[in-house]
ZAMARGU-4260 file (C-alpha; in steps of 0.2 Angstrom, whole numbers, plus 5000, padded with zeros to 4 digits):
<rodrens>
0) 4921/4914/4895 | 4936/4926/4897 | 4944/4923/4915 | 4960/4929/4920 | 4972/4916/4917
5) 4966/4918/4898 | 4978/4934/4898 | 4998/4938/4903 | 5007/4953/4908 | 5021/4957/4896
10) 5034/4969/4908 | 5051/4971/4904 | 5051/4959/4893 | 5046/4944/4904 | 5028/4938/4907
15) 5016/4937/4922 | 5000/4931/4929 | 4989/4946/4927 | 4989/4948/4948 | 4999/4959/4955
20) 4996/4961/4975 | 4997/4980/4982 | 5008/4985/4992 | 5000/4987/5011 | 5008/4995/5027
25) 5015/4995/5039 | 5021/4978/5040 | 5004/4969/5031 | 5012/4965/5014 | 5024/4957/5021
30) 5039/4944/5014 | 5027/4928/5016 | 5012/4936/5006 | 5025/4944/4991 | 5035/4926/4992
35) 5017/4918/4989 | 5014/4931/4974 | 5030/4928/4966 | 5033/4909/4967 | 5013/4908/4958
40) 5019/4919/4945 | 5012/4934/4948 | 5017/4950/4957 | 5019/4956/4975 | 5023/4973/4985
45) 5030/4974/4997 | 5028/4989/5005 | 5043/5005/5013 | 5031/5012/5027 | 5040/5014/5041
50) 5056/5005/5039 | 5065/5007/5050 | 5053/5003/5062 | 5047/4986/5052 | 5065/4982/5052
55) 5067/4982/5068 | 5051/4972/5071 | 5059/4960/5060 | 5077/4957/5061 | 5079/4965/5080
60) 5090/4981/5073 | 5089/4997/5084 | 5085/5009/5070 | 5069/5017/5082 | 5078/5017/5098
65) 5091/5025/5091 | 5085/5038/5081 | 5072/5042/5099 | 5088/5046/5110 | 5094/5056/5097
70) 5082/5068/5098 | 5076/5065/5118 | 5076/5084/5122 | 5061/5088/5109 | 5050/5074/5116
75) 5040/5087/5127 | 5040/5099/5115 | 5029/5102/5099 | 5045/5111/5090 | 5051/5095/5081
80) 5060/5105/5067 | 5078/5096/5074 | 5068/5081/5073 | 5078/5074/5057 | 5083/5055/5051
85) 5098/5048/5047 | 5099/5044/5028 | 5112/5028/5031 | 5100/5024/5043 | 5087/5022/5030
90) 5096/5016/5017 | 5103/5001/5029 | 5086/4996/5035 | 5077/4998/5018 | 5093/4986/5010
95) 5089/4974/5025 | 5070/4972/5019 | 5075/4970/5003 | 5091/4960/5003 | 5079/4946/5014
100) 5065/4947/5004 | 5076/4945/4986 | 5088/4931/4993 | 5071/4919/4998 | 5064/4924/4983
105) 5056/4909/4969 | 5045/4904/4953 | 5041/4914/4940 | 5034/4928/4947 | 5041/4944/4952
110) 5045/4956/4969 | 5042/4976/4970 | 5042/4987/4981 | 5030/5001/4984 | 5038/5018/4988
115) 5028/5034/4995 | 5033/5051/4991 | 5021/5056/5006 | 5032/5050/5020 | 5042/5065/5021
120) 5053/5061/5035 | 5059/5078/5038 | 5069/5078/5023 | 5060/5074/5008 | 5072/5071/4994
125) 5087/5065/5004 | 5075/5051/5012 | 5067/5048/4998 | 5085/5047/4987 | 5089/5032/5002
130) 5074/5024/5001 | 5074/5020/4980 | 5094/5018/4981 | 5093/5004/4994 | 5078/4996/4987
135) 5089/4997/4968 | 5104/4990/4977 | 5095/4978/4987 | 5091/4967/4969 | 5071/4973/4968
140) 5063/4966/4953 | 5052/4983/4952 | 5049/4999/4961 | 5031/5007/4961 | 5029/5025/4964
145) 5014/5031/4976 | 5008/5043/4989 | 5011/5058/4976 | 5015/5065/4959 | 5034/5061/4961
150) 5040/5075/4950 | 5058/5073/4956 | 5060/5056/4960 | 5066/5049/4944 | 5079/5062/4944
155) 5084/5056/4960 | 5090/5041/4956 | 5095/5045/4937 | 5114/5039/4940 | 5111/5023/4949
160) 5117/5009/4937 | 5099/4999/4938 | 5089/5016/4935 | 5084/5007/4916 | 5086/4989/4922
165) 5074/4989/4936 | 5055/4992/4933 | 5048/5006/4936 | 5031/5013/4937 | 5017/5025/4945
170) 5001/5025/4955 | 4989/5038/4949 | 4970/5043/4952 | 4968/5055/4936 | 4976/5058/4920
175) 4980/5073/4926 | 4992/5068/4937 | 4998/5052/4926 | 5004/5068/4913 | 5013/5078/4926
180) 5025/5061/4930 | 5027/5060/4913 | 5032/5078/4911 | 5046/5075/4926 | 5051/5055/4916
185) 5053/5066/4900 | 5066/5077/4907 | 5077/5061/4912 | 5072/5052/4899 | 5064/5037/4908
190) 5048/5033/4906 | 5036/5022/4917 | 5036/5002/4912 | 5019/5002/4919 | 5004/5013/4927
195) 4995/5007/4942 | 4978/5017/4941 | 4970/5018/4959 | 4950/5020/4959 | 4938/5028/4975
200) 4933/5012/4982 | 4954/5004/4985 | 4961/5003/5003 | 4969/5015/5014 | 4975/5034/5005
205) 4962/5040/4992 | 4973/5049/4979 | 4954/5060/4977 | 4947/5072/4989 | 4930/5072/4996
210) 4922/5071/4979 | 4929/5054/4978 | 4910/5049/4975 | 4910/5057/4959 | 4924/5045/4952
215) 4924/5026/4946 | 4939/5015/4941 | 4932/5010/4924 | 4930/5029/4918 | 4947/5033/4925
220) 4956/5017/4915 | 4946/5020/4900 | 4954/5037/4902 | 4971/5033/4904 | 4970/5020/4890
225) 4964/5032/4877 | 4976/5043/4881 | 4989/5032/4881 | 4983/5029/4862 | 4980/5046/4857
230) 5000/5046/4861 | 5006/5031/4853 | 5013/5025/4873 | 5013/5007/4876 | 5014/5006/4894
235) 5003/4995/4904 | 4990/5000/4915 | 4984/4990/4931 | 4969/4994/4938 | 4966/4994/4958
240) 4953/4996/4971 | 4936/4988/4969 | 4942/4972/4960 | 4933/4959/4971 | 4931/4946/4960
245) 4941/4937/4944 | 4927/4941/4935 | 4929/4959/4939 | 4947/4957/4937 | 4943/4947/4918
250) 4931/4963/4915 | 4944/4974/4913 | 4959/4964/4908 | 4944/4962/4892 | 4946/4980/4891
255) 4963/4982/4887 | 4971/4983/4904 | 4988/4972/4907 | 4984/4966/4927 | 4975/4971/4941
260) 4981/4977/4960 | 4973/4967/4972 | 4972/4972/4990 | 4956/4966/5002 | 4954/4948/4999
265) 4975/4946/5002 | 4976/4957/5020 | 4964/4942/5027 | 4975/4929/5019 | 4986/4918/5034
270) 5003/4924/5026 | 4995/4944/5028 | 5005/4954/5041 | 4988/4960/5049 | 4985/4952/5066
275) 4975/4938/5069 | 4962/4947/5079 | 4961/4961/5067 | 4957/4949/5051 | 4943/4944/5060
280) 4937/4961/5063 | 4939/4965/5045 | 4929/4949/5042 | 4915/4954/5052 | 4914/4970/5047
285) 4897/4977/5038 | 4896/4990/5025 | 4889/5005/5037 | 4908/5003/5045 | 4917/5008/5032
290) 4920/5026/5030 | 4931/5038/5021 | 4940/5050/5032 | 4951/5064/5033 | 4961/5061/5049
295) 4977/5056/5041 | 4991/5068/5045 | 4994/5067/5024 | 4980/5075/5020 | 4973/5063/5008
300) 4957/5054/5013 | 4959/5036/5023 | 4945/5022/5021 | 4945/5013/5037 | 4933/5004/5048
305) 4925/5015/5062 | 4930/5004/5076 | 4949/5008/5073 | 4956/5011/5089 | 4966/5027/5081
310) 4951/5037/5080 | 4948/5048/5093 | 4965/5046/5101 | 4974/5059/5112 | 4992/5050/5110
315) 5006/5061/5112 | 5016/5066/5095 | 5028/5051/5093 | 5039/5062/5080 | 5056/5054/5089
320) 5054/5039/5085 | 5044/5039/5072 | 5043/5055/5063 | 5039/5048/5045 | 5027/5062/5042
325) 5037/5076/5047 | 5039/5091/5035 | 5055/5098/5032 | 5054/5113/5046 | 5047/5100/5060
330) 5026/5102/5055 | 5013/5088/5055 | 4994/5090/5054 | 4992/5080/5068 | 5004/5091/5079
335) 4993/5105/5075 | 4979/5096/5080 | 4986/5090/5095 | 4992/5108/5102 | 4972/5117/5098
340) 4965/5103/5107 | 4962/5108/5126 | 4968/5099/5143 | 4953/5093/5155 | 4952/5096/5175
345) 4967/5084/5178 | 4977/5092/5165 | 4975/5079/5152 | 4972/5081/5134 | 4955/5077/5129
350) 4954/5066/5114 | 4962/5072/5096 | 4946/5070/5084 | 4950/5079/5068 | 4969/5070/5066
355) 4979/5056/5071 | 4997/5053/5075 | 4998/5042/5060 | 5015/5034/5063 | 5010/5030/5081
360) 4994/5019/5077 | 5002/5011/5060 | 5014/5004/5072 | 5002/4997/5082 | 4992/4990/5069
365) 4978/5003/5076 | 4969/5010/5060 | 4962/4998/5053 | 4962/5004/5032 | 4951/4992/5021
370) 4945/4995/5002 | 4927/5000/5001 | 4922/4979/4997 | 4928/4974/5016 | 4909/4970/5019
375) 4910/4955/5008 | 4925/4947/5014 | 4915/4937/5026 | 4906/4928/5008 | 4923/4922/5004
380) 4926/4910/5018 | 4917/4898/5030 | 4912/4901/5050 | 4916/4890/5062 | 4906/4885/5077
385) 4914/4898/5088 | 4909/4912/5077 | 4929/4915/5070 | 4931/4915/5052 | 4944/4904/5044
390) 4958/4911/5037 | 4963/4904/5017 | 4980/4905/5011 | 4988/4917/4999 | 4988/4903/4984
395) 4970/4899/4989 | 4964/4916/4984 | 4976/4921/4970 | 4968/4905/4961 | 4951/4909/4964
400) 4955/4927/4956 | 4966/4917/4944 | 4952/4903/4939 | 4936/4910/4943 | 4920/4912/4932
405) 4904/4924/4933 | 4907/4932/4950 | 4908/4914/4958 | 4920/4913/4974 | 4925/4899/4979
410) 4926/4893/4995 | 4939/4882/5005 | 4936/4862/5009 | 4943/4856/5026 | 4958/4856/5020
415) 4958/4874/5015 | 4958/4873/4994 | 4941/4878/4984 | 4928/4869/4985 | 4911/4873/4983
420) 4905/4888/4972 | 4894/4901/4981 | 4889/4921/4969 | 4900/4934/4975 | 4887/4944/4985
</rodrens>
C-alpha cells in the first residue's frame, strides 16, 4: 500500500520527506518544532507574526517597549494614523529569528519561513520589504508567501542577491488567486518553486469567505494541478488543512501532489510553542467547539475554539506596542469596533463581540486557532489517571504521518514512541 515515505519532494534541486510543518503564530512554530522538522528530513516554518514581539520573548531585546514609548501620546486616543514601526527595527528582529534558528540548524531537511502580506504594520510594502530582506539575509532555506495575493512582493525584493537562490513559493485557496501571483512573478520573472494550496478545514485564517462550506481540498488540488498541466508548469503543489492522517497525506501525494502541510497534530507536540495548559485544551476539545468566525481584524474568517479567552473581549486597542494590523492611515477593524461599542454605568466599555484586538490576544496566547480535525487530537495519545493527555514528540508524529497505513495512528508506549495501532476515528 502507498504510504508516504514511498514518495520524495524534489525542490530546488534537493529532495525531502514529503512533510512539510506550517508555519503557526505567534510564537507556536517555534525553533524546537522547525529544528525537529528539519533534522528528519522534512520541512519546517517557522513563522514572522509578531516579530518584534517573539523576539523579545525570546532573546530579551526591547523591540516592543521601544516602539510603545514612541508613540505614548496616542495611547488614549483611537487616531493611530502616527502609529508607525521602525523598518530597522523589523529587519533586526526578523535577522535575529532567523540568524538563531539557521546557525542550530541540522540533517537533511530544510527551514522556511512563513511571511503574511496581512500584517500591514502601518506600512505595507516598506515592512514587508524588511521582513523578506532579513529573512534572505538571515541564510532562510525558503520563504512561503501567505495572508494574501502578494502582487508586489516579488518585486520587492527583485534585487536582493538570494531572490533566485532561496525558495520561494505561495499559499493559495483558488486558482484564481494562484493566476494573479503569477501574473505579478511574470513581470520579475521569478516564478514560484512551490504552491502551498490551503483547503476550508486548515487552522487559523481561511483564505475563503463564509461559503467556505462549499469548498474541499481535493477539488481545489485537482484544480491547481490541471492547470498547472494545461500550462506545461512544473511546480509543486502542497496540499494543507484536513490532512489528519498519513494515509490522508499518501491519498494525495497518489494524486500527483509533491508534500503535504501539516498543522494540528504538531501544535500538540512537546517542542510546539503553545502553552502546556492550552494543548490540553485543544486535546479535550469536541467537534461542537470548533467554529469558524469572523472576529479577526484581517477580515478573513478564523477557525478557533469557542472557549478562546479573545472572544468577547473589551481590551483596549494595543496599536503602540503592537500595531501589526494597522492600515497605512492608522485604521483596524477592531478599533472600529471598539469605538461603536458603548460605556456601562461605571464608564466602562462593555465587551467587544463582532472584533478583536488581534495582536493583543496572539501575544497572550488567547485565541485559541485549530484546524477543523482538533476534535480528534484526543485519539492520537493516551490519558492518564489525572485526566491530562500526554504530550508526544515532534519526531513521534512526523513518523506516524511518515509510516502509517489505512488511517491507523499509532500511539505512544511509556516511553513515548508508537506503539499500538488504534483507526483514526
Amino acid at each position: 500500500m502507498n504510504i508516504v515515505d514511498d514518495h520524495r519532494l524534489l525542490l530546488s534541486g534537493r529532495e525531502y520527506v514529503p512533510i512539510v510543518i506550517g508555519g503557526m503564530g505567534v510564537n507556536i512554530s517555534v525553533d524546537r518544532l522547525v529544528l525537529e522538522a528539519c533534522r528528519l528530513g522534512g520541512i519546517g516554518h517557522i513563522s514572522d507574526a509578531m516579530g518584534g514581539h517573539v523576539a523579545d520573548q525570546k532573546f530579551g531585546t526591547k523591540f516592543t517597549k521601544i516602539k510603545a514609548a514612541r508613540h505614548r501620546a496616542s495611547r488614549d486616543s483611537l487616531d493611530k494614523s502616527a502609529v508607525k514601526f521602525d523598518p530597522q527595527e523589523i529587519y533586526q528582529a526578523q535577522l535575529l529569528l532567523v540568524e538563531d534558528v539557521m546557525g542550530r540548524k541540522t540533517g537533511d531537511g530544510a527551514i522556511f519561513i512563513n511571511i503574511m502580506e496581512k500584517l500591514t504594520m502601518g506600512a505595507s510594502a516598506d515592512t514587508l520589504r524588511a521582513r523578506v530582506t532579513a529573512a534572505l539575509d538571515g541564510g532562510i532555506d525558503g520563504i512561503t508567501l501567505s495572508a494574501g495575493l502578494h502582487t508586489n512582493t516579488l518585486k520587492l525584493i527583485a534585487d536582493h542577491p538570494r531572490f533566485r537562490d532561496a525558495s520561494i513559493g505561495i499559499i493559495v485557496s483558488s486558482v484564481r488567486a494562484l493566476k494573479i501571483f503569477l501574473r505579478g512573478a511574470a513581470r520579475v520573472d521569478r516564478l514560484p518553486d512551490y504552491v502551498i494550496v490551503e483547503g476550508p478545514l486548515a487552522g487559523g485564517h481561511l483564505g475563503f469567505g463564509e461559503d467556505w462550506r462549499e469548498y474541499d481540498l481535493a477539488t481545489i488540488v485537482s484544480d491547481v494541478l490541471r492547470y498547472f498541466e494545461s500550462e506545461s508548469l512544473a511546480i509543486p503543489v502542497i496540499p494543507a488543512g484536513g490532512i489528519f492522517t498519513g494515509t490522508d497525506a499518501a491519498e494525495f501525494l497518489g494524486r500527483g501532489a509533491a508534500a503535504v502541510q501539516l498543522a494540528t497534530r504538531f501544535t500538540v507536540t512537546r517542542e510546539s510553542g503553545l502553552p502546556d495548559k492550552v494543548k490540553q485544551i485543544y486535546f479535550g476539545a469536541d467537534e461542537d467547539d470548533v467554529i469558524v468566525s469572523s472576529m479577526s481584524a484581517t477580515g478573513y474568517p478564523l477557525r478557533m475554539l469557542t472557549s478562546s479567552p479573545c472572544r468577547h473581549s473589551n481590551v483596549k486597542p494595543q496599536c503602540e506596542p503592537f500595531g501589526y494590523t494597522l492600515s497605512k492611515t492608522g485604521t483596524c477593524l477592531y478599533l472600529d469596533a471598539y469605538d461603536a461599542v458603548p460605556v456601562d454605568e461605571r464608564g466602562q466599555k462593555l465587551e467587544v463581540r463582532d472584533k478583536m484586538c488581534l495582536c493583543y490576544h496572539f501575544s497572550k496566547y488567547n485565541c485559541y486557532t485549530c484546524g477543523h480535525y482538533v476534535y480528534r487530537l484526543k485519539d492520537t495519545t493516551r490519558r492518564a489517571a489525572d485526566g491530562s493527555y500526554e504530550l508526544l514528540s515532534a519526531e513521534h508524529v512526523f513518523r506516524d504521518y511518515q509510516f502509517s497505513r489505512d488511517h491507523e495512528i499509532r500511539l505512544p508506549d511509556a516511553a513515548g514512541e508508537p506503539a499500538e495501532k488504534v483507526p483514526a476515528v
